[in-house]
C-alpha positions as CSV (number, residue, x, y, z in Angstrom):
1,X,0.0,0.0,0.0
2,X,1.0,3.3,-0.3
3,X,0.4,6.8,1.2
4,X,0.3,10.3,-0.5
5,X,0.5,13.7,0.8
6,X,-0.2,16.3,-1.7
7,X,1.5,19.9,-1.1
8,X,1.0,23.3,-2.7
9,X,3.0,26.3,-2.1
10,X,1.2,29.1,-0.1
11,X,0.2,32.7,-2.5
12,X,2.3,34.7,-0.3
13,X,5.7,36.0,-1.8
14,X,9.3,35.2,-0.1
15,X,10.3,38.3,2.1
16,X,13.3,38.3,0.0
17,X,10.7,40.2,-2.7
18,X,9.3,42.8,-0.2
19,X,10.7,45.5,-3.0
20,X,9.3,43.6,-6.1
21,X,5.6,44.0,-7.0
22,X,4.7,40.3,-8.1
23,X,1.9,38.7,-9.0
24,X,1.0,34.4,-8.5
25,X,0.5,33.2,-12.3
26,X,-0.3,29.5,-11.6
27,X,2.0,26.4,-11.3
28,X,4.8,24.4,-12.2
29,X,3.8,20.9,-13.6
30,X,2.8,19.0,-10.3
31,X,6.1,16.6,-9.5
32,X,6.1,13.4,-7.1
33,X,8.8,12.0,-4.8
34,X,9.3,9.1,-2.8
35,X,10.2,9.4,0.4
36,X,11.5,6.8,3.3
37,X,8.5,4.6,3.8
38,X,6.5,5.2,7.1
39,X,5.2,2.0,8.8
40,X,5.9,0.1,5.7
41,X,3.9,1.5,3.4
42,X,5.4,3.9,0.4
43,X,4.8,7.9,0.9
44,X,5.1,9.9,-2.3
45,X,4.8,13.4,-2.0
46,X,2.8,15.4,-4.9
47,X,4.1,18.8,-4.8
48,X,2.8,22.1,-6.4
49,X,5.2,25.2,-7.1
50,X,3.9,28.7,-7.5
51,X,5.5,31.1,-10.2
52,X,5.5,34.2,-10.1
53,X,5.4,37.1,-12.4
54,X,7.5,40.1,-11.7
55,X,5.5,43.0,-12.9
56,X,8.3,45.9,-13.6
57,X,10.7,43.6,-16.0
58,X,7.7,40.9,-16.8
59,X,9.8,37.8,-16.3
60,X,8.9,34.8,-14.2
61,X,10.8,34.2,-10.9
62,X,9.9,31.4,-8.3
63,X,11.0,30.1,-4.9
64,X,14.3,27.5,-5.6
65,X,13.8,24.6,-4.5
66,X,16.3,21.9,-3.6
67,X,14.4,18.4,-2.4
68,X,15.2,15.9,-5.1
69,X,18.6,14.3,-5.5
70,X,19.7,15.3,-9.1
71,X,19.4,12.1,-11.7
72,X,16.3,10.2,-9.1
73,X,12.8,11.5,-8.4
74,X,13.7,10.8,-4.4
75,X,15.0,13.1,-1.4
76,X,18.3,13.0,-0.6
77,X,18.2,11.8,2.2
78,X,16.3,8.4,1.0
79,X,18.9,8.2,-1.9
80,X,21.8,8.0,0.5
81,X,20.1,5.5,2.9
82,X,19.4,3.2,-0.2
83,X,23.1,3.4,-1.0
């Protein structure tokens, strides 16, 4: 069996961008990691990101993110335990 938590990212801006008017245009494509399993059953996280639009230079700028272990779709922490 397995067990999902779905996450999205909050429509309030990073204090970092107190001086930048921005506006929330939508989301990233959803993404899904595995995570360590709890009790013995599979957890799988669905996360949403939020972008952003910067409205003085009209560019898209969003919060970085650094969960997944480059080259698996897992934390980093669950790639180096299965190591």
């Amino acid at each position: 069996m397995q067990r999902s938590i779905e996450l999205e990212e909050v429509n309030t801006p990073p204090s970092e961008w107190d001086g930048i008017k921005v506006l929330s245009k939508g989301f990233f494509p959803q993404i899904v990691i595995q995570d360590f399993p709890i009790r013995g059953h599979k957890v799988f996280f669905h996360i949403r990101r939020r972008r952003w639009l910067n409205t003085e230079t009209s560019t898209l700028i969003y919060r970085t993110w650094t969960l997944v272990e480059k080259g698996t779709r897992m934390t980093g922490e669950f790639a180096a335990f299965l190591k």
